[in-house]
C-alpha positions in Angstrom: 71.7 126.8 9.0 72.7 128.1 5.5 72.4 132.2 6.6 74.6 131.3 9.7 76.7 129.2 7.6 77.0 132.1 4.6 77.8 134.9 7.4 80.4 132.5 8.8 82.2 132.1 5.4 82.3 135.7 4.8 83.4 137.4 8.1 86.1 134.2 8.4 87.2 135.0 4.7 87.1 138.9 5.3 89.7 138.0 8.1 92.2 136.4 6.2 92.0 139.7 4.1 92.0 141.7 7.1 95.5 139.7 8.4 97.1 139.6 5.0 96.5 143.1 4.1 95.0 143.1 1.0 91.7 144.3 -0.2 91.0 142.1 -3.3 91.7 138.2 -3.4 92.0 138.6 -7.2 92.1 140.5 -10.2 89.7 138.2 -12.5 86.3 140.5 -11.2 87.8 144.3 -11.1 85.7 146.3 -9.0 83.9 143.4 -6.9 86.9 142.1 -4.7 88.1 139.1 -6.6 86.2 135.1 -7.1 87.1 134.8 -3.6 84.7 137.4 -2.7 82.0 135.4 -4.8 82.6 132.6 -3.5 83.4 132.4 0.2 79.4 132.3 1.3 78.8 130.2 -1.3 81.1 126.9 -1.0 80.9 126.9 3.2 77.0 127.1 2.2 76.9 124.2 -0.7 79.1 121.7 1.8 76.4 122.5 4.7 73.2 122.0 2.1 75.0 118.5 0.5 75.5 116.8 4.5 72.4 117.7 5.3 70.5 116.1 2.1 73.0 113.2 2.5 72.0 113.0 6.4 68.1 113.6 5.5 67.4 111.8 2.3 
């Protein structure tokens, strides 16, 4: 669930970039795309891993 999840948040936030027309969401990490690039497998991913310990434990 977590790798589909992960995939999911980056080809939907690669999108956005895609229709906006940019190629960095930020300035902060030069070279790597901006936080946003960090991030956007990583909180779609921490939502899907709390629900299911809330659901399962």
């Amino acid at each position: 669930m977590l790798v589909l999840t992960a995939t999911a948040g980056d080809l939907i936030e690669s999108q956005v970039k895609r229709d906006l027309g940019i190629k960095d969401m930020g300035t902060l990490l030069p070279g790597h795309g901006g936080i946003m690039d960090r991030l956007d497998s990583i909180l779609p991913s921490a939502f899907v891993t709390w629900l299911i310990l809330t659901i399962f434990v």
